[in-house]
C-alpha positions as CSV (number, residue, x, y, z in Angstrom):
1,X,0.0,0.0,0.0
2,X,1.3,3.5,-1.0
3,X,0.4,5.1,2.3
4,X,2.0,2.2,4.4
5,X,5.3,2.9,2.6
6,X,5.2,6.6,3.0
7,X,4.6,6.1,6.7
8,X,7.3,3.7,7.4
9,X,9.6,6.5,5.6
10,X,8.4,9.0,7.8
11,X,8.6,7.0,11.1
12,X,12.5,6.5,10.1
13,X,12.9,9.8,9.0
14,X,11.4,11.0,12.4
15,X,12.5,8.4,15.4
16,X,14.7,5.9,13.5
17,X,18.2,4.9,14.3
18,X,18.8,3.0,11.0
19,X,19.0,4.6,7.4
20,X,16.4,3.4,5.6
21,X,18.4,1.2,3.1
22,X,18.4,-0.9,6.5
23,X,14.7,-1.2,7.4
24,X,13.7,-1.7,3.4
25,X,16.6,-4.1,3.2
26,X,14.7,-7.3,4.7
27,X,11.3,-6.5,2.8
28,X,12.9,-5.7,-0.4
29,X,15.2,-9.1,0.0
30,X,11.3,-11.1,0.7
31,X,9.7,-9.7,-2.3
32,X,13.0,-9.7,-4.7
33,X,13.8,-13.2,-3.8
34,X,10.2,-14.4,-3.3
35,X,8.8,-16.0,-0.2
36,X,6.4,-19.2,0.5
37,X,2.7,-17.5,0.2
38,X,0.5,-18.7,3.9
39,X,-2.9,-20.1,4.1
40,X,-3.9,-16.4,4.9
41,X,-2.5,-14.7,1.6
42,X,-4.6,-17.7,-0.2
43,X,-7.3,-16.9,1.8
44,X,-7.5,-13.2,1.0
45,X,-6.5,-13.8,-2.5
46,X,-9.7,-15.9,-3.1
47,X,-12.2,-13.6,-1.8
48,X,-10.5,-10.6,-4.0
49,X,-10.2,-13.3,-6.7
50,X,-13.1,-12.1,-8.9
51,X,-11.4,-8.4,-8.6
52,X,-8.0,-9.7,-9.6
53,X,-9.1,-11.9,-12.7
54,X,-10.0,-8.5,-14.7
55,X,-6.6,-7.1,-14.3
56,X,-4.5,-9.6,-16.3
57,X,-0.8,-9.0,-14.4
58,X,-2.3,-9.1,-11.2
59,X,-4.2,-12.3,-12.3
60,X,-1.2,-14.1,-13.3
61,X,0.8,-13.2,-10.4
62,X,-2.0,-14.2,-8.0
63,X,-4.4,-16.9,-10.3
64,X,-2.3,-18.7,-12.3
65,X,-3.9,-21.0,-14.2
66,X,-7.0,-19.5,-13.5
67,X,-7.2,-20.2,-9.8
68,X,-5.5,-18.8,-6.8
69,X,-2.2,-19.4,-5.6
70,X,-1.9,-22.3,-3.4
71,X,-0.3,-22.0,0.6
72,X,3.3,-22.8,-0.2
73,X,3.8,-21.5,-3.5
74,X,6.3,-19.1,-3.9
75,X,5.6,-15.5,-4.7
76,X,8.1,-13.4,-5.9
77,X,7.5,-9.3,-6.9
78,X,10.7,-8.3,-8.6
79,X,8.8,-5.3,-9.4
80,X,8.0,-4.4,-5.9
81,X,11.6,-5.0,-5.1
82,X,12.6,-2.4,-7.3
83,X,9.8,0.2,-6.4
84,X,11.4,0.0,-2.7
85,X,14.9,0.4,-3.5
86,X,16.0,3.5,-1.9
87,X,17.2,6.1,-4.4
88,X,21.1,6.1,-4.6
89,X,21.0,10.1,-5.0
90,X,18.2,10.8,-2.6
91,X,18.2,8.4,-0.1
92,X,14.2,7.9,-0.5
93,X,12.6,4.7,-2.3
94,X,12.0,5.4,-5.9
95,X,8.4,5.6,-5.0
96,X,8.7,8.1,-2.3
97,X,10.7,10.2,-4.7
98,X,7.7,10.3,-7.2
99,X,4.9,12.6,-6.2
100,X,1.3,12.4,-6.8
101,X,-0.3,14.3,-9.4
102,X,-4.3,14.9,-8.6
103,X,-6.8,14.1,-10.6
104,X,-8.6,16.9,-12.6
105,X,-11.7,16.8,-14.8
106,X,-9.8,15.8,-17.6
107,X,-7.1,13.4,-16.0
108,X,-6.9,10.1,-14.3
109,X,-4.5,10.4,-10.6
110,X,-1.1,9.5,-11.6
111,X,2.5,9.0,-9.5
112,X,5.3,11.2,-11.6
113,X,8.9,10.8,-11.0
């Protein structure tokens, strides 16, 4: 979740002790390397499973073959990985370096880098 990844920023920026290369490191290793997916992620994953199906990356990270993930299966999000990556220049994630651009009459909400 976008907010969840601005707030752990802020909390390090705020009252942390470690850079936040070190608190992303662990979370960014999970999703980059993959990790085992738990009877909960299933479970969540088939009640949103109708949603998923009509968005055709998400379906074939989470329903492949047309049905969801099974507990145990590993789940990797390369993508996310990268997203997280502090900036080497700015010391923020990539995605915390973006901004968000507000939708107008004419235009969808968008994040800019």
């Amino acid at each position: 979740m976008p907010g969840t990844l601005k707030g752990w920023c802020e909390a390090v920026a705020r009252f942390g002790t470690l850079s936040l290369a070190d608190v992303m490191e662990p979370a960014i290793r999970h999703a980059a390397r993959g990790y085992a997916a738990t009877r909960y992620l299933v479970e969540c994953i088939s009640d949103a499973a109708p949603d998923l199906a009509r968005d055709p990356l998400m379906a074939k990270r989470y329903l492949p073959d047309g049905s969801p993930l099974k507990a145990g299966a590993r789940l990797v999000m390369g993508e996310y990985a990268d997203t997280c990556a502090p900036s080497p220049r700015k010391g923020r994630t990539r995605f915390m370096a973006a901004r968000w651009v507000a939708p107008s009459p004419t235009t969808s909400p968008a994040w800019v880098g």
